[in-house]
C-alpha positions as CSV (number, residue, x, y, z in Angstrom):
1,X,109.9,167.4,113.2
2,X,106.1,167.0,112.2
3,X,105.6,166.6,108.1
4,X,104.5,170.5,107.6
5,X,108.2,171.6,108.6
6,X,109.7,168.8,106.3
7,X,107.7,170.2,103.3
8,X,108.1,173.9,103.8
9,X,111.9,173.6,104.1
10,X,111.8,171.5,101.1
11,X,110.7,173.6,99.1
12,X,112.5,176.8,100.6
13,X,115.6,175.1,99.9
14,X,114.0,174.0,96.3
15,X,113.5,177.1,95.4
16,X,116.5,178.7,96.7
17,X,119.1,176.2,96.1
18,X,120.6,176.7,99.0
19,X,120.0,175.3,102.6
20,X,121.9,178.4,104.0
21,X,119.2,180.6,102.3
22,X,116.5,178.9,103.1
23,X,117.3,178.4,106.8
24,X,117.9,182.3,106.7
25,X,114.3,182.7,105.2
26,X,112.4,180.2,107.4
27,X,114.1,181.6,110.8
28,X,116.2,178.4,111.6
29,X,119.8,177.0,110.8
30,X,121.4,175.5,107.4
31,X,122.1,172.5,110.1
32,X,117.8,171.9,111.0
33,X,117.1,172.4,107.2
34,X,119.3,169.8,106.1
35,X,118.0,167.6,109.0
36,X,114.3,168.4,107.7
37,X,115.0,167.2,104.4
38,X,117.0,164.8,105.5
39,X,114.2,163.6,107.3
40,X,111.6,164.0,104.8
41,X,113.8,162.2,102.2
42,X,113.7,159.2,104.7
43,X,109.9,159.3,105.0
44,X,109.3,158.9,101.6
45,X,112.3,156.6,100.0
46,X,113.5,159.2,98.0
47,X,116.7,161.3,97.8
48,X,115.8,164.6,96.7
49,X,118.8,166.7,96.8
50,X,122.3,165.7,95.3
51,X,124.2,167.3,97.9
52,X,127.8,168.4,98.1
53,X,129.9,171.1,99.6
54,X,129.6,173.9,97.4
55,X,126.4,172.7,95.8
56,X,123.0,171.5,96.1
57,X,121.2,170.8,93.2
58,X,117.8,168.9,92.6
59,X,117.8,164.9,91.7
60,X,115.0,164.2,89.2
61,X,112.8,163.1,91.6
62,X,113.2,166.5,93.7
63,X,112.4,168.3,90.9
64,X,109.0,166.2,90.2
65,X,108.3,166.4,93.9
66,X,108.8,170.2,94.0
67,X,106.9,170.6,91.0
68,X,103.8,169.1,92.8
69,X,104.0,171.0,95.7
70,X,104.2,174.5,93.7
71,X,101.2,173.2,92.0
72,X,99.1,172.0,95.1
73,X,100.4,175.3,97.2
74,X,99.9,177.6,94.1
75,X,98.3,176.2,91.5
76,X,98.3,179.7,89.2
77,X,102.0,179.5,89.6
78,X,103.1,178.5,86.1
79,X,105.0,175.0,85.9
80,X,108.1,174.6,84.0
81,X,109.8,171.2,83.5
């Protein structure tokens, strides 16, 4: 996985709160998204997902993290925290 796919199923799965969605948007599975983030969570020390079943929410640091990429990516894209 190079760093770009990391980041853009990040923050597919950010915004969508769902790995099953956002693997649906990007073209791959729920499975490589997880493994992406997975990944990318590795890379920089950081869980950013609080994952269960049924659920996958944000951890504080996700949210900060997500915030900053919206804001690099899009930077007219209003911020909410």
């Amino acid at each position: 996985m190079d760093s770009f796919s990391g980041l853009e199923s990040f923050v597919r799965a950010a915004d969508l709160l769902s790995f099953a969605e956002a693997g649906r948007a990007l073209g791959i599975s729920a499975s490589a998204v997880g493994k992406n983030v997975a990944r990318l969570e590795q890379q920089l020390g950081l869980r950013l997902f609080q994952r269960t079943t049924r659920q996958v929410r944000l951890t504080q640091e996700g949210a900060l993290f997500h915030l900053s990429l919206i804001h690099i990516s899009e930077p007219t894209r209003p911020l909410y925290i």
